[in-house]
N, C-alpha and C positions, 0 to 999 in steps of 0.2 A: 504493500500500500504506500508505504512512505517511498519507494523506486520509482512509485509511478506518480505519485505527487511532486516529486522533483523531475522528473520528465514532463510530464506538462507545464510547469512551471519554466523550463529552461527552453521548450519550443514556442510559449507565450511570449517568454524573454526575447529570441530571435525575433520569431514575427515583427514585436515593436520595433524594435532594432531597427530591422531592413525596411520596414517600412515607413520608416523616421529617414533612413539614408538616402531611397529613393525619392520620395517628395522633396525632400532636401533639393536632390540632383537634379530633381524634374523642374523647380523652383526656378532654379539657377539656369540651367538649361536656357530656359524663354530669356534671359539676358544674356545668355550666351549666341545666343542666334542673331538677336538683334547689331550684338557687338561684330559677327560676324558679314552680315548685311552690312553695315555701316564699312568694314573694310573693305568688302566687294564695289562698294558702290564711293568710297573714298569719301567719307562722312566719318564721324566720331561714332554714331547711337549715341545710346544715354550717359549721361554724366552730368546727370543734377544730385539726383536722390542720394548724397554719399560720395563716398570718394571714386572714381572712377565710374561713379554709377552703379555700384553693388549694391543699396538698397532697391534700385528699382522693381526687385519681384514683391519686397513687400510692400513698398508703393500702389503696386500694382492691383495687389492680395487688396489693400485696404480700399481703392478705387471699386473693383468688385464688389464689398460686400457693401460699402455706402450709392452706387446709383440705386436710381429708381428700378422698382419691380413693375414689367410688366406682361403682361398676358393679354394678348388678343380675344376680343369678345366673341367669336366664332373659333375658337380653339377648343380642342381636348382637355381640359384641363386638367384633369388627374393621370393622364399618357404626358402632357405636357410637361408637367412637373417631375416626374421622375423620368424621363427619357435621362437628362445628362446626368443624372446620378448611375441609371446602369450602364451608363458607356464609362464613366468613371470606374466603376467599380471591374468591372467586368478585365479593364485594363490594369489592375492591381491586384484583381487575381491572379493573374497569370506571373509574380511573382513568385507565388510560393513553392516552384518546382525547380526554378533556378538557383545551382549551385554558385553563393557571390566569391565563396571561399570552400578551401581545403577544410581544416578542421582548428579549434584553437581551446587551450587547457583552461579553465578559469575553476579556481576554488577545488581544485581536483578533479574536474570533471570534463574529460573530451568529449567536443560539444562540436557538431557539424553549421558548417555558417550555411545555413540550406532549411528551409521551414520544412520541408517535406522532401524525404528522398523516394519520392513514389516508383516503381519500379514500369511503371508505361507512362511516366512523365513527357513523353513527346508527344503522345494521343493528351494527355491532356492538357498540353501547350495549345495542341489545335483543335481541341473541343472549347477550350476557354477563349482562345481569340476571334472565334467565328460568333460568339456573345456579341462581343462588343458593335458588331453591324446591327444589333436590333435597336440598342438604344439611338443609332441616327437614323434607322429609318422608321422607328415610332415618332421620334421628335422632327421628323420630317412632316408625319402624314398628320400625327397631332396641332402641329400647326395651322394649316386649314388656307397653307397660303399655295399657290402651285411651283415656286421657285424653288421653297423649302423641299414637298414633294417629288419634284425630279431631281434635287440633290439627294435625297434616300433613297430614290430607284435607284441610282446612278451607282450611289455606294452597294446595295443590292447584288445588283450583276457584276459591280467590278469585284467584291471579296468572294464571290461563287468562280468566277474566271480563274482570278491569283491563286485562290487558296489550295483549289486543284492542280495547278504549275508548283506551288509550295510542297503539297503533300506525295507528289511525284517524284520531287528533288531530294524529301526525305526518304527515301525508301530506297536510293541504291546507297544512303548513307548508313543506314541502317543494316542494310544487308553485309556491309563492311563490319558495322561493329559489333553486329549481334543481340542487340541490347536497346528499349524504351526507355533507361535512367540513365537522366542527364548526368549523373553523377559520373556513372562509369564511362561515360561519351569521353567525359572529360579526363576520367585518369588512364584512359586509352590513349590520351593524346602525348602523354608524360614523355621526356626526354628533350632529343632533338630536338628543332623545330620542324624537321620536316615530317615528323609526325603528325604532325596539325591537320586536321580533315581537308585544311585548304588547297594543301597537295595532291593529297590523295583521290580529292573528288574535286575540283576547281570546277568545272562547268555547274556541278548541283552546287555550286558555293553564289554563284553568277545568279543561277536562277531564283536560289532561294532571299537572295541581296533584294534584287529587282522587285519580287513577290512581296515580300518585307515592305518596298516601298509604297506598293499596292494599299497593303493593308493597311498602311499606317493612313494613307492618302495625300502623301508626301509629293510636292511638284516631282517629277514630271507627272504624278496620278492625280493631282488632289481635284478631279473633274467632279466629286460630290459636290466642293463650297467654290468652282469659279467666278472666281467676282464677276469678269466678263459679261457672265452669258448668264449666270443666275444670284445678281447680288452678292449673297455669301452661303446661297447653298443650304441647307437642309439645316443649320441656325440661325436664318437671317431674320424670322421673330424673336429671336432670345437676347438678353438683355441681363443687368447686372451677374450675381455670382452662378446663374445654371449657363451663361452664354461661357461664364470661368470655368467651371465644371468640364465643358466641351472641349475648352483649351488645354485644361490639365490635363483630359482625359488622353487627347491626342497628345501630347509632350508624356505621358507617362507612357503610352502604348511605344511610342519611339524610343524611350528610354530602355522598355524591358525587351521590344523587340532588335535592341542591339547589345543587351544583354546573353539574349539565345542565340545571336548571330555567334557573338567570343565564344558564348559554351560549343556550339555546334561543330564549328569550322577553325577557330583561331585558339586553340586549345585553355582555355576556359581560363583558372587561377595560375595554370602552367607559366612555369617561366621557362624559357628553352636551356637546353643545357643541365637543368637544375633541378635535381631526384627529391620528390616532395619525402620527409622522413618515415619512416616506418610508422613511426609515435609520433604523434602531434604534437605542439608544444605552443607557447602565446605567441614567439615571436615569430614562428613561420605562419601562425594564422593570420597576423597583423599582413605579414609581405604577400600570402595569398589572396589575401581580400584586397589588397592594394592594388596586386599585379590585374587581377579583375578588371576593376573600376579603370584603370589606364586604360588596356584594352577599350571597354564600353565607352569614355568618351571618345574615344579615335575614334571611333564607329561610329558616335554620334556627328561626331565633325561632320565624317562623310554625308551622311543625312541633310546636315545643315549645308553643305558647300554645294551638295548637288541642289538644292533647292533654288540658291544662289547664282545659278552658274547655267542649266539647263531651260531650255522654254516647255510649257504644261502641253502632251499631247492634245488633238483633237481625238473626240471621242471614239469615231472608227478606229483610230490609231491605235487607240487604247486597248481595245477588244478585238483587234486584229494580234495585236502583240500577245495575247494572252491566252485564245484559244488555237493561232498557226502560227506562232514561234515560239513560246516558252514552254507549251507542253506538248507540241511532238518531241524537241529537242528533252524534254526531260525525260518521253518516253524512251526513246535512241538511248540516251544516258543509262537507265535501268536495265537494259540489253546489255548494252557494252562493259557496266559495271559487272552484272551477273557473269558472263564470259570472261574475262579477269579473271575473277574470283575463283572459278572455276580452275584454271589453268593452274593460278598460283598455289590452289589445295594439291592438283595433280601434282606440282612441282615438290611440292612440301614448305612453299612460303606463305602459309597462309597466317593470318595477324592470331 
């Protein structure tokens, strides 16, 4: 009894944790974009709020929750209301299967920096980020406006498109490593660096990047909210902190979706070179959860520069890209991966 009162207690502990670091990061993020933007385009961003402008996300935060509320008088109101709360949520579930570290000792106890090592963690990565398309396209059609409405079809058909090119590019990586726990993905990846799945599968690494961007509805995708052509898309009635909600929710989903990108492909807490110990200890936990997070913002960079830097498909574009190029090519991949694998057991190199 008391074993298992200190095991929930010590996965309760995590949970806040990690969920304190990512909002944190997701926080900072949105100023990190900006400051980005503003390099691209040879401008500062912000630099009021503080010193270089680091309070701006809680400037921000406090802007949110002081405008006015408002709700359209032919809207859904009770779809309306919780719409960005389950696209919030939905993208903070998907947290709890991601390994952010190795393992790390505190008070006697090796303790995994991971809320949950579920053992089909990849099915549940993409049971939980297929969530997150309901709450834009309830807060689409909740709405009652038709701008809002054909940004949640929009998003509809494009995470049905990616998501199938995504779950296609998972499967000859998986077929490599044998295994649904992100855990073991990751210490399969240990040593070299060219152990790192980015080697050994780089086209599924391409397509699952691309897909990612999909989902998150990151420029070149973000055809759900184009200002252009539909205002702002499937929130353009939303207004004080659920129109924030929508924002966190997207800066959080891009946060943890390049968190899975490092676990998957860029060998997760791995440092190259460097044999994580038998025994955990505080201080390799400290440099595994660090090496992480380095990783995940490079990733994020990328997110952020390609947004900066590419122009937003037109829509055919979109869904021509999605169902006759990324997933015959992943299909081809799963063939070509399978036949490999083959050969290499025949040979006796098999992982």
């Amino acid at each position: 009894m008391a074993e298992t009162l200190a095991f929930l207690i010590e996965k309760a502990a995590v949970a806040v944790f990690m969920f304190i670091v990512v909002l944190t990061v997701v926080a900072w993020a949105t100023l990190g974009e900006r400051k980005i933007a503003g390099f691209f385009q040879d401008r500062h961003g912000p630099n009021r709020a503080g010193p270089w402008g680091l309070w701006q996300p809680i400037a921000d935060g406090v802007k949110f929750f002081m405008k006015e509320e408002f709700i359209p008088d032919r809207a859904y109101k009770v779809l309306f209301i919780i719409a960005p709360t389950f696209t919030f949520m939905a993208a903070g579930f998907l947290m709890a299967a991601i390994p952010f570290g190795d393992r790390i000792v505190l008070f006697g106890r090796e303790i995994l920096l991971q809320i949950a090592d579920i053992n089909i963690g990849v099915l549940y990565l993409l049971a939980i980020s297929s969530l997150g398309t309901y709450g834009i396209v309830i807060g689409g059609w909740a709405s009652n406006n038709k701008y809002s409405l054909m940004g949640g079809i929009r998003t509809s058909s494009q995470m049905i498109s990616y998501e199938i090119a995504m779950g296609l590019a998972l499967i000859a990586l998986l077929l490599d490593h044998n295994t649904l726990s992100l855990r073991s993905i990751v210490q399969q990846q240990g040593g070299a660096i060219w152990h790192w799945s980015l080697f050994s599968h780089p086209i599924g690494f391409i397509i699952f990047v691309v897909a990612s961007f999909a989902e998150c509805s990151r420029i070149p995708f973000d055809l759900p909210e184009a200002e252009n052509e539909l205002v702002a898309g499937y929130h353009t009635e939303y207004s004080s902190m659920k129109f924030g909600l929508f924002q966190f929710g997207e800066y959080t989903h891009m946060t943890v979706a390049s968190g899975i990108i490092v676990s998957l492909y860029l060998g997760g807490w791995q440092i190259p070179f460097i044999n994580a110990p038998e025994q955990g200890s505080f201080f390799w936990g400290l440099v595994s959860f660090g090496a992480f997070w380095v990783k995940t913002l490079v990733m994020m960079f990328v997110f952020m520069w390609v947004r900066w830097t590419i122009p937003r498909f037109r829509y055919d574009q979109l869904m021509s890209l999605g169902w006759k190029k990324l997933i015959p090519l992943a299909l081809v991949n799963i063939v070509f991966t399978g036949m490999l694998l083959l050969i290499f057991q025949h040979l006796g190199w098999a992982r």
